[in-house]
C-alpha positions, 0 to 999 in steps of 0.5 A: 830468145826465151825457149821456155816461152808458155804456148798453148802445147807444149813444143816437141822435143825435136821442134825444141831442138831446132828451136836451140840450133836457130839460136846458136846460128844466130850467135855465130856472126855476133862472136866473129864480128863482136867487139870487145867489151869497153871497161875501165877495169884492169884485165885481170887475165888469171880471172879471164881464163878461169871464166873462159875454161869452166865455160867450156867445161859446162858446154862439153857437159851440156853436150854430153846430157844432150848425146845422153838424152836422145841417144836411147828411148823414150825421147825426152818429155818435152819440159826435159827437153825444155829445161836441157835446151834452156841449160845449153843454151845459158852455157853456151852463151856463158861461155861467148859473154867470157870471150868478149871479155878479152880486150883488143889492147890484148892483141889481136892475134891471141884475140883472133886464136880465142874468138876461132875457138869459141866459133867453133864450140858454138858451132860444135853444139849446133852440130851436134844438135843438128845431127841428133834432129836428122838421126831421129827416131834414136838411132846412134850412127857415126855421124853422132859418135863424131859430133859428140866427141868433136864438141868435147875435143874442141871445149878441151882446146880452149884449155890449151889456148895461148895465154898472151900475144907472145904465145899467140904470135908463136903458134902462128909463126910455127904454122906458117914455117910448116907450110913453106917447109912442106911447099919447098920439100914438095919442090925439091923432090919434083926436081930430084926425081927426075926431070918430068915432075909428072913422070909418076902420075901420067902413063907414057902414052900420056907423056908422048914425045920427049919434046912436049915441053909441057910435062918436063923441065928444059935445061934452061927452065932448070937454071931458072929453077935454082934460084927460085928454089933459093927464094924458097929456102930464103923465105924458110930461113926468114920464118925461122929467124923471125920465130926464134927472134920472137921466142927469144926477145918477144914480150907482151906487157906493153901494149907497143911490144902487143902491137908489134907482134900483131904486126910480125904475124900479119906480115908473115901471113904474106909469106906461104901464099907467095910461096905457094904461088911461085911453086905453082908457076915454077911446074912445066910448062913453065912460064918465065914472066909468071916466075919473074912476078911471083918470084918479085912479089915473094922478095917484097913480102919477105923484105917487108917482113925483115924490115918489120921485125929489124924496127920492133923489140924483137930484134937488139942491135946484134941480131941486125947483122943476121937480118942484113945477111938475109936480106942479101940473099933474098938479093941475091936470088932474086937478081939471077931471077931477074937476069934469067928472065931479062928476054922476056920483058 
């Protein structure tokens, strides 16, 4: 869309404006969905970065003159606010052409962390505009503070970016270990407390009787509770192998090695849902069959996700006794689970 398009009068600043946010919500679904550009070329990844960082750098400028230029009066004429638009704009657009030029060969998860950040510089200045067309006539509120310094802290990310697949690989692993370290620690101190789980946020009139076995773990339900908690552990101890065996052996200079990592993030994505769906069943009133599923459906993924890693390049033959040794916990837990809840099939 041309925004410096002749008419008979000029536009106003604040139509110019919502002229501009038009173009950068239409922008938005070309990056998430957009494939890579095809070419015969070697990607040059120092070039590549390069590009996509001083793309960055120009929209966190154009924002700051756009902040600047309606933050005081008198509004901007409307060919300033023609020729601002316009630079937002081709900045913006600079700065999405530079993204499309990392390939899928790549790796999917770098490609993903990359195309997530410039979704949100984009969506960062349509914000941004949006706020300053709703704060109007010109008056700084927090909302326009925030907007502004939203924009400059996520063009700063892409300087931080993940430069291959490996590094990639690595923050998402990280992510995914956080959340089951948060669910498991979350668990073990609703069984330490007491054994009402909800004793702290339920008044003793709420409580009732010590037989509403809705509020409070029964003896068996707490031999039931060990070994799903041991799951939990399990699922903890195969996140942090699989990161370490991908920092330690992980490379991304062939496009087999870019594939498998891809394949080790994809797998392990499986594991803190599962997680957090068995936590969720394992609270009074505690359903046993519930528990049994959710406690299955966590076995599978991990043993997937061992099983994915023992066959790629991230795993040398003496690091397989460690996989075995997990692997048999995950046996291990899972058949008290089973033995546990045998009544119940």
């Amino acid at each position: 869309m041309d925004l410096g398009a002749a008419g008979p009068s000029p536009e106003e600043p604040v139509a110019q404006l919502r002229s501009l946010i038009g173009v950068l919500r239409s922008l938005l679904p070309r990056v998430r969905d957009g494939e890579a550009r095809e070419t015969t070329e070697v990607f040059d990844a120092h070039r590549f970065w390069d590009k996509l960082g001083q793309g960055a750098q120009a929209v966190s400028q154009e924002a700051t003159k756009l902040s600047l230029a309606f933050a005081r009066p008198p509004l901007p004429s409307p060919e300033d606010c023609r020729k601002l638009c316009e630079s937002i704009q081709n900045a913006v657009l600079a700065e999405v052409s530079a993204y499309y030029w990392l390939p899928k060969d790549q790796g999917i998860t770098l490609r993903k962390m990359v195309r997530d950040t410039v979704v949100d510089v984009v969506e960062g200045m349509a914000q941004l505009a949006e706020v300053i067309v709703r704060a109007r006539p010109q008056c700084i509120t927090q909302e326009y503070l925030r907007s502004t310094g939203s924009i400059w802290e996520t063009c700063d990310q892409v300087s931080h970016l993940p430069k291959d697949n490996k590094a990639a690989a690595l923050l998402m692993l990280a992510s995914y270990l956080r959340v089951v370290k948060d669910a498991l620690e979350e668990m073990e101190q609703a069984q330490g407390d007491s054994e009402d789980p909800y004793s702290d946020i339920l008044e003793d009139d709420e409580l009732g009787s010590r037989g509403n076995r809705d509020t409070y773990w029964s003896e068996e339900d707490q031999q039931l509770l060990a070994p799903c908690t041991g799951l939990m552990k399990a699922s903890k101890a195969c996140l942090k192998k699989v990161r370490s065996s991908v920092e330690t052996h992980g490379k991304a200079v062939v496009s087999d090695q870019v594939a498998q990592l891809d394949d080790i993030v994809d797998i392990s994505n499986e594991i803190s849902p599962s997680v957090d769906e068995l936590a969720l069943s394992m609270y009074p009133p505690l359903n046993r069959m519930a528990v049994r599923l959710n406690a299955a459906k966590l076995a599978s993924v991990l043993k997937k996700v061992l099983e994915i890693t023992k066959a790629s390049h991230v795993c040398p033959h003496e690091e397989e006794n460690r996989i075995q040794f997990l692997s048999s916990a995950i046996d291990h837990n899972m058949n008290k689970i089973k033995n546990l809840t045998q009544g119940e099939l």
